[in-house]
C-alpha positions in Angstrom: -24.3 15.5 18.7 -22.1 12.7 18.2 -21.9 10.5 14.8 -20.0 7.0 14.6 -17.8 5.9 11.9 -16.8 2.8 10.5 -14.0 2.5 8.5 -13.2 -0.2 5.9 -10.0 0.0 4.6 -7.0 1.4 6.0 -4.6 2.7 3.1 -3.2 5.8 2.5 -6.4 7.8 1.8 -8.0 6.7 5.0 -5.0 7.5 6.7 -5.4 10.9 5.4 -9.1 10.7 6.7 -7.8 10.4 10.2 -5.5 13.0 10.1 -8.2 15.6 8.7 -10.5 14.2 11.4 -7.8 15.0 13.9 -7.3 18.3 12.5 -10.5 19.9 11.5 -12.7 18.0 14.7 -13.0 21.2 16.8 -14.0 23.4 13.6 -16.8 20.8 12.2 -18.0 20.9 16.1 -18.1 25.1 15.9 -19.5 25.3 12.3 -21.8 22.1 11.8 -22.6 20.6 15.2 -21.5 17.1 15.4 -18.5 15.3 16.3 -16.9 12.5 14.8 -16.2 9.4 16.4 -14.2 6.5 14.4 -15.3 2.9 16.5 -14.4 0.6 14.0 -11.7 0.1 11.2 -11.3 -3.0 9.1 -9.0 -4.2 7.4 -8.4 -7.1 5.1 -7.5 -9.7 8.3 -9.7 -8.4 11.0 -11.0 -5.0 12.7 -10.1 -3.1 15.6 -13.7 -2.0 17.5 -13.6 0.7 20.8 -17.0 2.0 22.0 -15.7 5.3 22.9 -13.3 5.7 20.3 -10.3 4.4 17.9 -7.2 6.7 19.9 -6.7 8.9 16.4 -3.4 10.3 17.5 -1.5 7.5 17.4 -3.4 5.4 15.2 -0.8 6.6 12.1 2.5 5.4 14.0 1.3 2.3 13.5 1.5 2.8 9.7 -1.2 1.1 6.8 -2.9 -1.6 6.1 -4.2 -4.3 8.1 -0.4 -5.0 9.6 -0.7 -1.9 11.6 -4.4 -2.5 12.3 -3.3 -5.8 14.1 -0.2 -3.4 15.7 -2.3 -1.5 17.4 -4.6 -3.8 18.9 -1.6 -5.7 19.8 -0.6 -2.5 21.9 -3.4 -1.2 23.7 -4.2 -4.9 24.6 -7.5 -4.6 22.1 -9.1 -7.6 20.1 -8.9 -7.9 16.4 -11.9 -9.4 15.6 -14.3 -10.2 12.6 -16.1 -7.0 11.3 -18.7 -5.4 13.4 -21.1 -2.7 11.5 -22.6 -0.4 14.3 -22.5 3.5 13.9 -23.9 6.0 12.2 -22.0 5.9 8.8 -19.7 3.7 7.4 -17.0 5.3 5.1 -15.3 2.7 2.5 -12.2 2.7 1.6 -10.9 -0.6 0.8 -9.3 -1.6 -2.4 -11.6 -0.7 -6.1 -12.0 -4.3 -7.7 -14.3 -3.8 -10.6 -14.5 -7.2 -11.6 -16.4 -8.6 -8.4 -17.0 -5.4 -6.3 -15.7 -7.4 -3.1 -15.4 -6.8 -0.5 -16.3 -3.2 -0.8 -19.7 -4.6 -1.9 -20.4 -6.9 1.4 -19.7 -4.6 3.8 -21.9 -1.9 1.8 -24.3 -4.3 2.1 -23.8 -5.1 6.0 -24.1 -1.3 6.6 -27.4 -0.8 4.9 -28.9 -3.4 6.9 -27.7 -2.4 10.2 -29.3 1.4 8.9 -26.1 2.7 8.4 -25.4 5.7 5.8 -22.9 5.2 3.1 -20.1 7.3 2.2 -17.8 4.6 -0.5 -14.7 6.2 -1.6 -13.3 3.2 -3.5 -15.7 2.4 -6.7 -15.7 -1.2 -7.3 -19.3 -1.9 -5.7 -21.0 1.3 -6.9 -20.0 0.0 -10.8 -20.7 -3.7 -10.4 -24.1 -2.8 -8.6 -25.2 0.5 -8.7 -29.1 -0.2 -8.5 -29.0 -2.7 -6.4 -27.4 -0.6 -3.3 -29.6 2.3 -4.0 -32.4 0.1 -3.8 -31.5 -1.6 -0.4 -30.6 1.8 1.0 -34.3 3.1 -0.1 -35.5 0.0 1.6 -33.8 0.1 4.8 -33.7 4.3 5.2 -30.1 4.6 4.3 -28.4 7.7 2.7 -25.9 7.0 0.2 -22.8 9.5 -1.0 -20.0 8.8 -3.2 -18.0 12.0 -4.2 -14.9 10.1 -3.7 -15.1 7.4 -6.2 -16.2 10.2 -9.0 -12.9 12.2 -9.2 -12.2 12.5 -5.6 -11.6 16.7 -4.8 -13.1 17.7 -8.2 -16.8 18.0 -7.0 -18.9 16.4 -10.4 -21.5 15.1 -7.9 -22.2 17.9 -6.4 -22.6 19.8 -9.4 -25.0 17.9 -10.6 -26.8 17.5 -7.4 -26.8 20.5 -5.8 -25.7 23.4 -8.5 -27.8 22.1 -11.1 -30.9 20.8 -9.2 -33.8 21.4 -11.4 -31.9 21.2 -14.3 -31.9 18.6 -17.2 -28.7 17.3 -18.0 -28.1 16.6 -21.1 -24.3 15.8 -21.4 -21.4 15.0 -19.4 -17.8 15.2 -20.4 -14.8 14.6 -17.5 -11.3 14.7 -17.4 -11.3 12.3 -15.1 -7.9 10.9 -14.6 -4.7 12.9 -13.2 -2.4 10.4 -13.7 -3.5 9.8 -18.0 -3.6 13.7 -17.8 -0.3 13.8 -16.8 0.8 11.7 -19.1 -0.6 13.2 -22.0 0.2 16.7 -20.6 3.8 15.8 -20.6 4.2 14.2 -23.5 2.6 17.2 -25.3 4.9 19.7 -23.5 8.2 17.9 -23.4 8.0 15.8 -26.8 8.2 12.8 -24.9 6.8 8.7 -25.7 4.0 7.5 -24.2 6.6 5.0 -22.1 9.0 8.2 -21.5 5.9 10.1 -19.9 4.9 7.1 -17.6 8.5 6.5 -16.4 8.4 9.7 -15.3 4.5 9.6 -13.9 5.8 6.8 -12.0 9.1 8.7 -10.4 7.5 11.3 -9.2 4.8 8.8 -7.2 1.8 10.1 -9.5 1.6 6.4 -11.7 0.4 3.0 -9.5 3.5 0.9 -10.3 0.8 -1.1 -12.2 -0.8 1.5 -14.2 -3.2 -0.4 -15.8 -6.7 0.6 -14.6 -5.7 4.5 -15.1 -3.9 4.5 -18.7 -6.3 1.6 -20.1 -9.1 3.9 -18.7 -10.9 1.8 -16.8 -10.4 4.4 -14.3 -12.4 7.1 -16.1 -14.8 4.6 -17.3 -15.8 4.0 -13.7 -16.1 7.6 -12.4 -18.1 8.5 -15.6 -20.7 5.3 -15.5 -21.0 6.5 -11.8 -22.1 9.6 -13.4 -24.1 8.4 -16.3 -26.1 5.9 -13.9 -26.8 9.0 -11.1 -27.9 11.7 -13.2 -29.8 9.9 -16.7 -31.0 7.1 -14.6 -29.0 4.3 -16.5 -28.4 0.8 -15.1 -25.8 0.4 -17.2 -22.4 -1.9 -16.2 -18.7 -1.6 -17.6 -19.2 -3.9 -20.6 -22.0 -0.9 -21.8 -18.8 1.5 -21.9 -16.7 1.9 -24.9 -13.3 2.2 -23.3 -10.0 3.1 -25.5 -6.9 4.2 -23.4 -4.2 6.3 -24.2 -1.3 3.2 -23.9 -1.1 3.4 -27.7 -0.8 7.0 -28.1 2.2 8.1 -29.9 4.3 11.5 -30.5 2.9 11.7 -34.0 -0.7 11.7 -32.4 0.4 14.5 -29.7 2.1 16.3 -33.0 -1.1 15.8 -35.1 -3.2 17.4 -32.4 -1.0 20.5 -32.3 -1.3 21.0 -35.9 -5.1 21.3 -36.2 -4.3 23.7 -33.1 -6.0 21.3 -30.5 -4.8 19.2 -27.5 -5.4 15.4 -26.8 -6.7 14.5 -24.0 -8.5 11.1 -22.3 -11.8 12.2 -22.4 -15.1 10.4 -20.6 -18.2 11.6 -22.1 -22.5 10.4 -21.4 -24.9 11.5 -23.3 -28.5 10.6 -24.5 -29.1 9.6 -28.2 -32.1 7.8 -29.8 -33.4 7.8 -26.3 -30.3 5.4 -25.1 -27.5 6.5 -22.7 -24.4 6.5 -24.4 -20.7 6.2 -22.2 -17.8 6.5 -24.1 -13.7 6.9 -22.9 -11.3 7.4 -25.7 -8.3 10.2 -26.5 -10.0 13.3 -28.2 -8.2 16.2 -29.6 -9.7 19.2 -27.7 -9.9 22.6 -30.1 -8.5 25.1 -27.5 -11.5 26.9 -26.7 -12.9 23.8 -25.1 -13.2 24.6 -21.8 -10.9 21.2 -20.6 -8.1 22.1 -23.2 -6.2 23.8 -20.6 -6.4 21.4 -18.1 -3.0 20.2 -17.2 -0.8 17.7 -14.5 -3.1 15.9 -12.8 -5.8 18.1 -12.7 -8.9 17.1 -13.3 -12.2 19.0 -14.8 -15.8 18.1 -16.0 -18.5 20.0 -17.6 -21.8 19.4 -18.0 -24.9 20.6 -20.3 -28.0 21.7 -19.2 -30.8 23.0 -20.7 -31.6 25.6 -18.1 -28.2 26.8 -17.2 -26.0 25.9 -20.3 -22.4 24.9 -20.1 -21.2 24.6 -16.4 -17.7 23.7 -15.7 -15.2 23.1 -12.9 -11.5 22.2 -13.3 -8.9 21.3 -10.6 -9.0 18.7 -8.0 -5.4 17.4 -8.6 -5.0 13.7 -8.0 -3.7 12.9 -4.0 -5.1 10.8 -1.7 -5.8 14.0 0.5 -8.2 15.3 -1.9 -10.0 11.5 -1.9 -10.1 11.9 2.3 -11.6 15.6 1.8 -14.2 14.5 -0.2 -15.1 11.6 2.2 -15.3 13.8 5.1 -17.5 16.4 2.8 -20.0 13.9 2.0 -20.2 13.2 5.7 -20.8 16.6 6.8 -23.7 17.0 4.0 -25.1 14.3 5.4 -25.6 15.3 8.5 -25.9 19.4 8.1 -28.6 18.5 5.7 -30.6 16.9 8.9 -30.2 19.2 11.9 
């Protein structure tokens, strides 16, 4: 059995896509049944469509972005056209823009009504409209995943889905951002400044050189109102989120933390109260038997609160845009080892 990807987006995690792809074909074949075929990849100035298939192996000479998109059409003789949305399941990776959800959120859209499944890596259309793409999926007999825009390799969705299915949920609280756990780990060990960490967050390739939506934690704000709206049934947007960053964080904070024998850490949390979902992002100081206090570089962890099961936790999932590709590709194969 053969299933048909599209690709939207062509940056460094869906370059890591292909390779995986490349690498791990023959073994999905063996172990789940199905190949993958990529048709389609758009970028932000056109798309590059074959029937049979995108040539994988070469595809990364050509490089990122929608330069090497054009590249390679302009090689194998190929036209780069407006986007087409045929397959089986389209797997976006374009850009997070929270303000409008664009263009993630069109081509979402486009997918669902072609009867497309969704696997969306980036997270701008899954916060602006949440409901609304569930619903249109419900409506048109589409199946929609989204490990990758809710911490990437650390698997909180699946958790929740599958390891606590039955359960009620009662509370959620995520590390949920490797590059403000750095940070904060670093400044902790090494008695650094908040602009001494990021300086070196941002040497080592682990800070955006605009860190802004990660140590303002909009980032975490995202990946936990993801949360929030799949598993207490929310509709609630970004402006519902109390968001407080860690930009103003000082060595006196870091110190103060150590003397009541805790750690600080950026911490998302969701919880019910008075019958409302509450979403929250803010520094906390951790007492060190929580089980997130240890939770260092850019790993990640969540734990959530059941009634049924208690306290479940998982840590790891280090930031890399491999770990953002693996989780795309998992969400694919659930998809379709879940049918046959």
């Amino acid at each position: 059995m053969q299933k048909k990807i599209i690709l939207t987006g062509y940056g460094t995690v869906a370059k890591e896509l292909i390779k995986l792809i490349i690498q791990n074909g023959a073994l999905m074949k063996e172990k789940y049944g199905f190949d993958l075929l990529v048709t389609g990849i758009v970028g932000s100035k056109g798309m590059i469509y074959e029937e049979k298939g995108i040539k994988l192996e070469t595809l990364p000479d050509f490089g990122t972005g929608s330069e090497a998109l054009s590249r390679y059409s302009e090689y194998f003789k190929l036209p780069f056209t407006e986007p087409i949305f045929q397959g089986d399941v389209l797997i976006e990776c374009s850009p997070t823009n929270i303000e409008t959800g664009e263009p993630a959120l069109g081509y979402i859209q486009q997918s669902i009504l072609n009867g497309m499944d969704i696997v969306s890596v980036s997270k701008g259309a899954l916060v602006k409209s949440f409901n609304e793409i569930k619903t249109q999926a419900a409506k048109y007999g589409s199946r929609l995943k989204y490990s990758g825009a809710t911490a990437a390799a650390l698997p909180t969705l699946d958790i929740g889905e599958y390891s606590l299915a039955g359960c009620t949920i009662t509370r959620i609280e995520g590390i949920l951002n490797g590059t403000s756990n750095f940070i904060l780990a670093s400044m902790s060990e090494n008695n650094l400044s908040f602009e001494e960490a990021l300086k070196i967050a941002k040497e080592k390739g682990i800070a955006e050189a605009n860190p802004a939506l990660d140590v303002q934690g909009f980032d975490t704000a995202c990946k936990i109102l993801l949360l929030a709206n799949g598993f207490f049934g929310s509709s609630l947007l970004m402006e519902d989120v109390k968001i407080k960053g860690i930009e103003q964080v000082t060595k006196e904070d870091i110190q103060e933390a150590k003397q009541n024998g805790c750690t600080l850490k950026l911490l998302a949390s969701a919880y019910k109260e008075a019958g409302n979902v509450i979403v929250e992002v803010k520094p906390c100081q951790l007492e060190s038997e929580h089980p997130l206090a240890r939770v260092n570089g850019t790993n990640k962890g969540v734990v959530f609160e059941t009634i049924e099961m208690g306290a479940v936790c998982a840590t790891g999932g280090a930031s890399h845009p491999r770990g953002a590709a693996a989780a795309a590709l998992k969400d694919v194969i659930n998809l379709y080892r879940e049918t046959n």
